[in-house]
N, C-alpha and C positions, 0 to 999 in steps of 0.2 A: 793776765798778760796784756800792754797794751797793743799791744799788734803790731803790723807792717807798717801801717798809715803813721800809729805814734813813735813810730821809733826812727821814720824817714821826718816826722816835723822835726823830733829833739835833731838830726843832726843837722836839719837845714837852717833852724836856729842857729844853731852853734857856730857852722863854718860862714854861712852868707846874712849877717845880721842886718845890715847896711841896706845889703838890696831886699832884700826882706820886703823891709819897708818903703825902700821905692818904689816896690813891687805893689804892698798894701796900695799904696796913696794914689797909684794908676789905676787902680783895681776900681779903689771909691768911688774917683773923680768919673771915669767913663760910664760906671753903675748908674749915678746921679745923672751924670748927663743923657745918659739912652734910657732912664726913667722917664726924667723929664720932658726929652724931644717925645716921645713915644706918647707920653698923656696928652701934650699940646697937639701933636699931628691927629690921634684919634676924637680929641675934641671936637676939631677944627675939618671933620670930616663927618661925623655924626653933626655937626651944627648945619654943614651944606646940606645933607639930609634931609633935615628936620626945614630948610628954608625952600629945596627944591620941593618936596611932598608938597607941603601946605601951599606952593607957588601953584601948582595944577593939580591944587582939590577940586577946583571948582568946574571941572570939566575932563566928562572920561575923552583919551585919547582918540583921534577919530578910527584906528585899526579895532580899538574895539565897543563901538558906543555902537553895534546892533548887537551884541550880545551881554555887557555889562553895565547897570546903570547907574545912573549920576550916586545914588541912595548908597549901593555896594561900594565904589568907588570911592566917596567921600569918607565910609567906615572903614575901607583899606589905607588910605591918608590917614585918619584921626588915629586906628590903632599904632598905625607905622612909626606916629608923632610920639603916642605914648609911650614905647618901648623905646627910641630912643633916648627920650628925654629921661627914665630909668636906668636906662643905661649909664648915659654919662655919670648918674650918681654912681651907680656900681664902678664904673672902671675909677672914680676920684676914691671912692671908698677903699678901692681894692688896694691903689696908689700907694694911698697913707699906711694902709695895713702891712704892705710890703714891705715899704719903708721902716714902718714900726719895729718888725719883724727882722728887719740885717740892721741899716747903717744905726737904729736909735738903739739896738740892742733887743729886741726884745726877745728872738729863739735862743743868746748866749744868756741871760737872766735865766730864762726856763732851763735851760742846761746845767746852768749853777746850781739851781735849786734842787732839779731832783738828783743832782750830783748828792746832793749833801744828804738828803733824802737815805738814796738808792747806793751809793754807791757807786763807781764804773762797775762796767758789765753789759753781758748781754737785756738783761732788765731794765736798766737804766737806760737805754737807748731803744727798746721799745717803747715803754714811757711817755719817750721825749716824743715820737712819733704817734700814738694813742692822745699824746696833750695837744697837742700842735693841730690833727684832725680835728680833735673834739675845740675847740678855741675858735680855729678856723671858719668851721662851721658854726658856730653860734651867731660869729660874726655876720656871716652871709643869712643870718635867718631869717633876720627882717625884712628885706630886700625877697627874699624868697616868698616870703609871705607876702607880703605886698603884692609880686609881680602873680601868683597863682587868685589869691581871693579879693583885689583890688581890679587890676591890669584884665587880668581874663574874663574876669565876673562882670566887667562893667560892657565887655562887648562880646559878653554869652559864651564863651569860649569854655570857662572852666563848668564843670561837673562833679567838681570833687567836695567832698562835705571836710570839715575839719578833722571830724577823726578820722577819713579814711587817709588823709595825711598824714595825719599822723600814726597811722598802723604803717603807710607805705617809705617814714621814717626810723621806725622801729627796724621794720622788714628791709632796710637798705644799708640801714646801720650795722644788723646783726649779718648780714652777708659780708657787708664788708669788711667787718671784722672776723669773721671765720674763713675768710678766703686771706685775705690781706696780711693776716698777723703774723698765720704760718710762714706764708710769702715772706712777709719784711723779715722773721727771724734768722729761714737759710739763708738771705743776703746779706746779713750782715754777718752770719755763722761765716758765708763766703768769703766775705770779703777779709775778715779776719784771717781764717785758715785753710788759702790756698794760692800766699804767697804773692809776687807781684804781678802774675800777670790773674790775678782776682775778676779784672772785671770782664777779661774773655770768656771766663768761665759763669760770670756771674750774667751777662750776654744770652749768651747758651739760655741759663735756667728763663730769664723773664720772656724769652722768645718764644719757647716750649709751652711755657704757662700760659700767654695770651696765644699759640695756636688751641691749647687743651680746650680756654673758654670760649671760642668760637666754636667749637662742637656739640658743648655742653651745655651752652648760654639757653641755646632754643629750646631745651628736654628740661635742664634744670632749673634755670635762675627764671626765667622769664614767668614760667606758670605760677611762682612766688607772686607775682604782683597784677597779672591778668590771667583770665580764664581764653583756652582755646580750645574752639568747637571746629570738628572738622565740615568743609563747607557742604551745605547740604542741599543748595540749589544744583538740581541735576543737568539743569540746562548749562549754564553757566559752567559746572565743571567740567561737562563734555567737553564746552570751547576751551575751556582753557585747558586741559588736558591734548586736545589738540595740536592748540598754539606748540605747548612745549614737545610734542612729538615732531611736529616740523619742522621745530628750532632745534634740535636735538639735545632737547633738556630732559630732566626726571630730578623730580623731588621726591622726602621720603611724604610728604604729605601738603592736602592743600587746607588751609584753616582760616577760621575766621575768630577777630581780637577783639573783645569787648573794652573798644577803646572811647566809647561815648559812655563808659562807666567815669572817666575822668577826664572830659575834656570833648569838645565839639567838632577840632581838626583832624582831618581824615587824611590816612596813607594807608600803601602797600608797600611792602619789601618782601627778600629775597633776603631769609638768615641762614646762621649754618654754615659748615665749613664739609669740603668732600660730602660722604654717602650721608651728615646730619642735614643735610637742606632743605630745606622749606621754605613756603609760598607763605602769606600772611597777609591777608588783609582786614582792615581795620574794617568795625558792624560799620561806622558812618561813609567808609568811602563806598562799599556795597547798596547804601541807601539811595545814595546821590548819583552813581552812575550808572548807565546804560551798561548792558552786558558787553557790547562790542568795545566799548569806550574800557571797563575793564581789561581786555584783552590788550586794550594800546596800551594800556599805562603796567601791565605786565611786561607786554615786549618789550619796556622802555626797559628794567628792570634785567631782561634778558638780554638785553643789549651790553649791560656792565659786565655780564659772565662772558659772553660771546668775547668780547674786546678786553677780557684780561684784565679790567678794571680794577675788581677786586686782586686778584693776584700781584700787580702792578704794584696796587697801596701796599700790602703787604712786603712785599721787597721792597717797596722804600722803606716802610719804618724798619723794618730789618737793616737795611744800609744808615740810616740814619742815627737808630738805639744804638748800635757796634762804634760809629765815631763818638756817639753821645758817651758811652762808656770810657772808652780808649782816651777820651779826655777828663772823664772825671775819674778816672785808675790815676791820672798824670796831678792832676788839681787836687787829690785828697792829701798829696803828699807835701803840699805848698802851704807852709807857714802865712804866706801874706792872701793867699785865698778865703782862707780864713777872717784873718783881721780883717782885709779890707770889704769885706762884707759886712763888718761888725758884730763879730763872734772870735771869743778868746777861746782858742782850741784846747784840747786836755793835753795835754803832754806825759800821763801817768792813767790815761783813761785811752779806752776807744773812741776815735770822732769819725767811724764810717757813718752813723746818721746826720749828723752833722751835716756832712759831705754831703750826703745825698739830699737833705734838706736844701739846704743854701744850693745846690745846681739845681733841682727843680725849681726853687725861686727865681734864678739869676736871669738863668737860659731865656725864655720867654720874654723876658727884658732884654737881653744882647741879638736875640733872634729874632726881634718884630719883624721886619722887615720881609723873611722871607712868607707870614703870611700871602700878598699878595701871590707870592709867586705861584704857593699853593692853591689857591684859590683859580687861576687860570688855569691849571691842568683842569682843575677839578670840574670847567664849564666848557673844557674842550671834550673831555668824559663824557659830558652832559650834551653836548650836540652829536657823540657821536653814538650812545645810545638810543639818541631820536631818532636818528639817520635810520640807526636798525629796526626801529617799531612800525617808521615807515614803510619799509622797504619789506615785513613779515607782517602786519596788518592796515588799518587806515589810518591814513597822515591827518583827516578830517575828524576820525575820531579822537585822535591823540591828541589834538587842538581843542576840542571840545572839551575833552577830559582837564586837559592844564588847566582851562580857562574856569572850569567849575574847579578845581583844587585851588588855584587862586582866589578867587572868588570866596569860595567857602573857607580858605586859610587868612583873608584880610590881607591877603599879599599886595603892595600896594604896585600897581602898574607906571610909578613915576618916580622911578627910584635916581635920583643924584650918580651921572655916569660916572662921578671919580669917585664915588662911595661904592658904587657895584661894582667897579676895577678891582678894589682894594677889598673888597670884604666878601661878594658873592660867591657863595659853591657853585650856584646852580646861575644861570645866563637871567637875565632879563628878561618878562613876556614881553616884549617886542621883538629884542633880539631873537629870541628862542620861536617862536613863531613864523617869523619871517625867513628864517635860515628852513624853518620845517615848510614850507609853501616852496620850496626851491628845490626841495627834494622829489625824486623819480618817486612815482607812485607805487602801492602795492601793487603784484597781479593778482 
């Protein structure tokens, strides 16, 4: 049976032929054009980057030229230069591949194919989506490789040998096709037989799914690809065990991430969803800081719980997935959604992947723009976290600790303010330091 979706194209065809395709040709025209503004503004914002860094390589800022030196400094510039200038390849690459992919034809060619292949069916549209992954990724491999044993290697950062890449490509693959497959089957099982309001329902199930793997991430998925040792400095747990009784936290445990098994850059986080939560820190961020300085860079972290932070993202993307749905329930029934994407829909087949294909390509193209906006909650989070670490341990410690995470992350301290506008999560250390010196001290 073709379904809902095919049986609302055949009649849209039929009655609305005309607008159809005026429908299409708007469709193209504005695709092309928010492709293209989107690659030009992202150029021409990585390009300021890349001329503001290298403008003040040549001398650390005076806020921190007693604690950071000219030597760190100038390898926080030269990394900053090289990922960018990788980048602009990746996002031109990505561009063309997009392109490839809807207005040149290339996902409606692979649909024809294993059409002829497969059949329509449930089969055939998993397929489509198993080609599409595996293609996609090949694409990106080069680039991947490059930026791990090129990019990282050259300024010490990576740790990883080839094959452990590639056991941690196996091991990502095979997860995510045992987790994924099932997934992509019920939704399209859904989307087919449950009628038109499919994607409320279909809503429901992916929400469920991404709450299940925030519970499950830190017990299951995770120990797949790093070893965690629970932490065994008795000193240090005392304090931090502390901390979180002040703060009125409790984790199910506090552990430490053999994360200089691949790689130089050090973090802590706060995983886990309700009673699965856990503390985590990476062996290298343990090596480099002070125990007190740990404590600040936890409560920074206790800061996101305290402030809803996490909860907050959450009902957004829950607000957001629900409209994202609610328009692509409305868009899979649209003959010229289709075409003017550059895919000839089935009309005697199912086109739910399809559908969901071509929206997670488009979307990201029609939605640049509210990156930025995201990106300011997300550094207003970020100050208000500090605000709390300060205000539950030392505001000097916490400074100390940024400055050695920078520092030892190559984070470049002269970042382009209209590139940090538009693209930063996290604030500026100027900005972010200077807001933390203004804050009421611990008692």
């Amino acid at each position: 049976m073709p379904g809902i979706v095919a049986d609302a194209l055949n009649s849209n065809a039929m009655t609305d032929p005309i607008l159809s395709v005026s429908f299409s040709l708007v469709l193209t025209l504005a695709f092309a054009a928010f492709l293209l503004l989107g690659i030009a503004l992202k150029f021409w914002l990585t390009s300021r980057q890349i001329r503001f860094v290298a403008l003040h390589r040549g001398q650390v800022p005076a806020n921190f030229s007693n604690t950071i030196s000219l030597t760190a400094h100038q390898k926080a510039a030269d990394y900053t230069i090289a990922k960018s200038r990788l980048g602009m390849i990746e996002m031109a690459l990505g561009a063309a591949t997009l392109l490839g992919w809807t207005l040149l034809g290339g996902l409606s060619s692979l649909n024809q194919v294993l059409l002829g292949w497969l059949g329509g069916g449930l089969w055939q549209q998993l397929a489509l989506l198993v080609a599409f992954a595996l293609i996609s990724g090949l694409i990106d491999l080069p680039l991947s490789l490059y930026q791990t044993f090129v990019t990282e290697t050259r300024f010490g950062f990576n740790k990883m040998t080839l094959q452990l890449w590639l056991v941690d490509l196996m091991k990502s693959s095979l997860v995510g096709l045992l987790i994924g497959l099932p997934l992509a089957a019920l939704i399209l099982w859904m989307m087919a037989a449950t009628g038109t309001w499919w994607w409320a329902w279909t809503w429901g199930v992916w929400m469920g799914f991404n709450l299940l793997l925030l519970m499950i991430f830190p017990t299951w998925i995770a120990p797949l690809f790093n070893k965690f040792k629970p932490l065994e400095d008795e000193t240090l747990k005392a304090r931090v065990n502390a901390l979180m009784q002040r703060c009125g936290f409790s984790a199910k445990g506090l552990f430490v991430m053999d994360g200089s098994k691949r790689s130089a850059h050090a973090n802590a986080y706060f995983t886990g969803f309700g009673a699965a939560k856990r503390v985590v820190f990476y062996d290298t961020l343990l090596a480099k800081l002070s125990a007190s300085e740990v404590d600040a860079v936890l409560a920074h972290e206790l800061g996101h719980f305290k402030h809803k932070h996490v909860l907050k993202r959450i009902a957004s993307m829950f607000a957001l997935s629900l409209l994202g749905f609610a328009l692509l329930g409305w868009l899979a029934t649209q003959a010229w959604f289709y075409t003017g994407l550059g895919v000839q829909p089935n009309l005697n087949s199912p086109n739910d992947a399809l559908a969901l294909m071509l929206f997670l390509l488009a979307s990201p193209v029609l939605t640049f723009l509210l990156g930025p906006l995201m990106a300011k909650f997300s550094r207003r989070h970020e100050f208000e976290a500090d605000a709390y670490a300060v205000a539950h341990t030392s505001g000097p410690d916490l400074a100390s600790a940024l400055l050695k995470l920078y520092e030892d992350n190559a984070s470049t301290l002269t970042p382009d303010p209209i590139y940090a506008k538009f693209y930063y999560s996290h604030p500026p250390a100027t900005e972010r330091l200077a807001r933390m010196m203004a804050l009421k001290p611990a008692h």
